[in-house]
N, C-alpha and C positions, 0 to 999 in steps of 0.2 A: 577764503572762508570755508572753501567746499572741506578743502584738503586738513583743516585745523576740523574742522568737525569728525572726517573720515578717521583723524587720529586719535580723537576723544572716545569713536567707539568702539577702535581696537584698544583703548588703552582700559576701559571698563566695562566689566562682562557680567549681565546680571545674568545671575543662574539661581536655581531653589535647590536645596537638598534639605532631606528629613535624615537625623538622627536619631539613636535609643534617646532620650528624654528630652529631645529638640524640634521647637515647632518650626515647621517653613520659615526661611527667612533669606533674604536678600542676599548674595556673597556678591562680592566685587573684586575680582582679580585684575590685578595691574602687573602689566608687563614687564620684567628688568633686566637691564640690560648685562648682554652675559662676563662683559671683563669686568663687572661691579668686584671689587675684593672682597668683599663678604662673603659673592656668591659662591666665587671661585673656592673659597677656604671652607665654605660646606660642601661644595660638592667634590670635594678632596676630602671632607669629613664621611660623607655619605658612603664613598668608594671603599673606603676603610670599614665602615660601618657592615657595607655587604659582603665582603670577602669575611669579616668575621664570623658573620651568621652562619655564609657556607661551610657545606663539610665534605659537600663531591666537589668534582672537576680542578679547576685552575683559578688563580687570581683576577681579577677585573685590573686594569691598568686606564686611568682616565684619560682616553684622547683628547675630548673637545666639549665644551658645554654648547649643548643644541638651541635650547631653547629655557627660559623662565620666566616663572610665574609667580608672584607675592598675593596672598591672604594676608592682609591685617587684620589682626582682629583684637587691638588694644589692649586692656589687662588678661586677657588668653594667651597671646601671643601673634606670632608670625608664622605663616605653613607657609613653606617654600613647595612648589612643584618644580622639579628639576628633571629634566630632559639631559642624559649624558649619555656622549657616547664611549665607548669602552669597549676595550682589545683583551684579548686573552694571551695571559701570559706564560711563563715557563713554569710557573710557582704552582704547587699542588697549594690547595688549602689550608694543610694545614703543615706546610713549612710558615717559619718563625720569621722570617726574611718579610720585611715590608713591600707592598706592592710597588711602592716606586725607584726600591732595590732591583726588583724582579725584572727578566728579560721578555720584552713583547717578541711575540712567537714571527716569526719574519712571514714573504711571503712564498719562503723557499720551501718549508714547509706545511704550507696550508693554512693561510693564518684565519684567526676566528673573531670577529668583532662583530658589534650589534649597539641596541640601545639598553639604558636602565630606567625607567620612568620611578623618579625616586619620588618620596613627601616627605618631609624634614617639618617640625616644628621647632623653633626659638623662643626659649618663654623671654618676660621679661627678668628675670632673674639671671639670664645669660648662660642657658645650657642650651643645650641642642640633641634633641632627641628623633631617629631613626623611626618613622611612623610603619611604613611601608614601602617595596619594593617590587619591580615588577620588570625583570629583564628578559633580554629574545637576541641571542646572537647564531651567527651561521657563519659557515666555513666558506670562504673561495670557493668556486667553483673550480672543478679541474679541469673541466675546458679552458679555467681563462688561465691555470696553471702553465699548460701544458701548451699552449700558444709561447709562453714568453720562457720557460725553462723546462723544455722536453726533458731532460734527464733528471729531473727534481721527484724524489718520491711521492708515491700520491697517498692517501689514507685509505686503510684496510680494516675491517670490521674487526672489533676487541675480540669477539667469539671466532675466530677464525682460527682453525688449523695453526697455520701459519704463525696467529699471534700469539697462541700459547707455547708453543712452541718456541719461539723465538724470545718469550717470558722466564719459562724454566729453562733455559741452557744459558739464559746469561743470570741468573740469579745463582746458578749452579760456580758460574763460572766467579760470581762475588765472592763467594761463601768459602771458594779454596783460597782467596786475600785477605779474609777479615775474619776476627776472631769473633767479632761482635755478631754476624748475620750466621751463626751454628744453623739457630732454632728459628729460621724464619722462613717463610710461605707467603708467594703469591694470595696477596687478597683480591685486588679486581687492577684488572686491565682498563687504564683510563685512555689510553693513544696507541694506535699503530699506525703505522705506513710501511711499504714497497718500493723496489725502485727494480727493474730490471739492467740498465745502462747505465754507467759501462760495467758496472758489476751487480750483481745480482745481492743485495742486502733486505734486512727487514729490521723497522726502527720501531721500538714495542717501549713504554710510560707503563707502570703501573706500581703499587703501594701493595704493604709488606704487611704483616702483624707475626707474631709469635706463634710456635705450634710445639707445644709442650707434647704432643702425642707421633710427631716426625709428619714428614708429608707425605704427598702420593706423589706416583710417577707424572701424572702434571705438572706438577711444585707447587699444589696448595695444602691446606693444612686438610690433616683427616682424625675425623672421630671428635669434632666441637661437638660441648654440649654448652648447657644453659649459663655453665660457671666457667666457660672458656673465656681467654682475655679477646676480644675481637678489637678491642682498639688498634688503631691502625698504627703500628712503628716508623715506619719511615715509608720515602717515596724513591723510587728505582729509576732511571733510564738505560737504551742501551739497545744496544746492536750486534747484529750477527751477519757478518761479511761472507758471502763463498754457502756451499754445500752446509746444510746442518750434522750431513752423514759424514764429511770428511773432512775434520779438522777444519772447521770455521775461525775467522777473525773473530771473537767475543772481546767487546768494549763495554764495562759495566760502572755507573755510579750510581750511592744511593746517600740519599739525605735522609739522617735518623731523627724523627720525632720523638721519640722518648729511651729512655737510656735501657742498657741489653740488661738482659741477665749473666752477667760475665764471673769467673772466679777471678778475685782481685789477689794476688799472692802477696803474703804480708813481711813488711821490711825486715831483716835481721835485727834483731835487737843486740846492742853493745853488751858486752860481759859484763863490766861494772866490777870487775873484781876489787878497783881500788875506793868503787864509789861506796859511799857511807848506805847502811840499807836505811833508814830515813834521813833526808837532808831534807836540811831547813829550807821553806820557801821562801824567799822575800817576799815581803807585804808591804804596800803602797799607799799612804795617806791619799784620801778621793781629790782630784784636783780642783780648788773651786774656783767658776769659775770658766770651769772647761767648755770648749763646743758641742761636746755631747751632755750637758746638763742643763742648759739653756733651751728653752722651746727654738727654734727656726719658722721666722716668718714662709710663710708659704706662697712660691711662687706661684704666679697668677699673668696670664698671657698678656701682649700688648694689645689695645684695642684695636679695633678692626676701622678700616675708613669710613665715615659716615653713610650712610644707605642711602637711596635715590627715593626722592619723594613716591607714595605718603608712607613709609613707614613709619609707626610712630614712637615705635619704638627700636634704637639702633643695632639691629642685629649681630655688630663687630664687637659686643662684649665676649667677654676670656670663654672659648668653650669648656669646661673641667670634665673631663672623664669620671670613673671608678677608679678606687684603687688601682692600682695597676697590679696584676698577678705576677708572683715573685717567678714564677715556672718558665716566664714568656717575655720577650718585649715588646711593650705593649706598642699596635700600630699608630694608637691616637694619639700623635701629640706630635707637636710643632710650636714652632715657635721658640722656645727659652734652650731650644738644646745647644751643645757646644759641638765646635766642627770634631772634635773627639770620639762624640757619642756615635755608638751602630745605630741607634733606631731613628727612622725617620717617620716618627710620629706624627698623630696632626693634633692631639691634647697634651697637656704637659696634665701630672698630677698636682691635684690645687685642693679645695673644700669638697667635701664629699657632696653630692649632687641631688639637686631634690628628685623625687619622684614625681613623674609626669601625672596631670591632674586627674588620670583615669588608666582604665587599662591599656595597654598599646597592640597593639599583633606583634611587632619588633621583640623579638627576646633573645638576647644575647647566651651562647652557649655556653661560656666559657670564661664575660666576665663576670664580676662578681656583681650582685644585685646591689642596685644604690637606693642608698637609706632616707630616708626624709629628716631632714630638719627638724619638722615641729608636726605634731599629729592634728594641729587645723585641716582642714579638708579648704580647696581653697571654692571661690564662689562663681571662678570664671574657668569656662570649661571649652575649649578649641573645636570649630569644627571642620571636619575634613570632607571634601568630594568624595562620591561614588566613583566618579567619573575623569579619570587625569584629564585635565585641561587639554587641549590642542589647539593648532591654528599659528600661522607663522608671525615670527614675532616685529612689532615695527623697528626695530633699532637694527643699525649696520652691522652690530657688534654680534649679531647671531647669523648662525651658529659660530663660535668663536674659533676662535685658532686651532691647528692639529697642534698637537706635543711632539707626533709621532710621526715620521714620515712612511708611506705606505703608496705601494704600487697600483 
């Protein structure tokens, strides 16, 4: 009897919080268990969610769900409080490449993981919106490096000698292979590292943008003003083996965010001497009938497994995204794709998405804003903690499984 009570009052947490237009009231959070399929496909949704908001550093790559937590709160919805943990990856942000494409940084090079303390609502309507996020990751120590791989380089400060250095002589070294990086400069140094043994290298990350005005002897861009493009073009890695004064090894790749400014030279056009100077086009009665003049029902995800008591409402309905922007592919979506498709999505595109019953902090940079339905205002309005939940959770199933193996 002890031990059913002990679990009645880890399983219900009465806490207060006050709102803008919300009197004190009662929340009750119950605990869920972390292999739930719902959970796992938001906080796959979530992961997705944060790397798109980012605009510095690397990708999140989801290791393990730590811990969760369910708000019901009946015709408002569902707040999920999600506790994941997450590894940093090879992916700059704003490479196109989905995060579960993306290579987790090993721990030969210093790897970087932490937690995200996410808030997820589900209406009942069946979207899923991004409330707020709150992550803290750190590097390896190089003590614990340098116990298990002495000769593994270690990380060196972006503003370093060294890194800029070894920034502008491999971006130098791009620029004599590619027609495309003419006009490009150093914009900021995201990663370096060292190694002394057996050879003396230095391994330098950083991202590109345009310099219409040439660069400096650094290799960034000089004489930006307020109408300069600063958008970032692509992202660089790359290495310099040996002396920088005497013919170094330089290894350089770079992945382009947006397309160069290139002269495209135009195809020879045939003489035509025997062609008629107007010929006739053929014209084509409209086919009826056809697949392009019929509307196409719109795919819509398969439902989710039923949620663990008391949700009351089942949070496995279809997540729908935003249009999808035609420039990108899009990270959210899952589900309906075919093993063909590049993107490993966690949304498929489906009915355009209502808007969440109030403002959000969450604001996506880059998709495109979703539209409401119907201009009713609705009459049920979600509430969110101050305060992320903690406290370890009853079920076996937390913290859940790694993805990822790690040293």
């Amino acid at each position: 009897m002890d031990k059913l009570l002990h679990l009645i009052s880890l399983s219900i947490h009465i806490l207060c919080v006050c709102g803008e237009g919300v009197v004190l009231m009662p929340v009750e959070l119950a605990p869920i268990p972390c292999n739930d399929k719902a959970v796992e496909k938001l906080s796959r949704l979530a992961v997705t969610y944060i790397n798109e908001d980012r605009s510095e550093g690397y990708k999140f790559a989801l290791n393990r769900i730590a811990n969760v937590h369910l708000h019901a709160q009946g015709p408002a919805g569902n707040v999920y409080y999600l506790d994941l943990e997450v590894l940093e990856t090879k992916c700059h942000t704003g490479s196109k490449k989905p995060w579960k494409r993306c290579d987790v940084r090993p721990f030969m090079e210093t790897q970087i993981s932490g937690n995200c303390n996410t808030t997820i609502l589900h209406t009942p309507e069946g979207y899923s919106y991004l409330y707020s996020y709150d992550c803290a990751l750190v590097p390896d120590s190089p003590e614990k490096l340098q116990q298990i791989c002495p000769t593994c380089p270690l990380l060196l400060s972006v503003d370093s000698p060294e890194a800029m250095t070894a920034a502008r002589v491999t971006l130098v070294s791009y620029k004599r292979t590619s027609t495309m990086a003419a006009g490009l400069g150093v914009k900021k140094i995201t990663r370096a590292a060292v190694q002394s043994v057996p050879v003396k290298a230095t391994f330098v990350e950083y991202t590109v943008q345009e310099c219409p005005e040439g660069v400096t002897e650094r290799g960034t861009c000089q004489r930006l003003t307020l109408d300069s493009d600063t958008e970032t073009a692509g992202f660089c890695t790359g290495s310099v083996h040996g002396d920088t004064n005497t013919d170094p090894d330089v290894q350089t790749s770079c992945e382009m965010f947006k397309v160069q400014n290139v002269d495209v030279l135009r195809p020879v056009q045939p003489q035509g001497h025997d062609l008629p100077e107007n010929p006739a086009i053929p014209t084509f009665p409209p086919v009826i009938g056809g697949p392009g003049n019929d509307p196409q029902p719109v795919p819509s995800d398969p439902p989710f497994p039923t949620a663990v008591h008391p949700v009351p409402v089942d949070p496995s309905v279809a997540v729908n995204p935003a249009v999808p922007l035609s420039s990108s592919s899009s990270e959210s979506a899952e589900g309906l794709l075919t093993e063909a498709s590049d993107s490993s999505s966690e949304e498929i595109g489906g009915p355009v998405a209502l808007r969440p019953p109030f403002n959000f902090r969450y604001q996506r940079r880059d998709r495109e804003k979703r539209q409401a339905l119907n201009n009713t205002s609705p009459s049920h309005h979600p509430v969110f903690l101050s305060d992320f939940p903690s406290g370890p959770s009853p079920f076996r199933s937390c913290p859940g499984p790694a993805r990822y193996t790690t040293v």
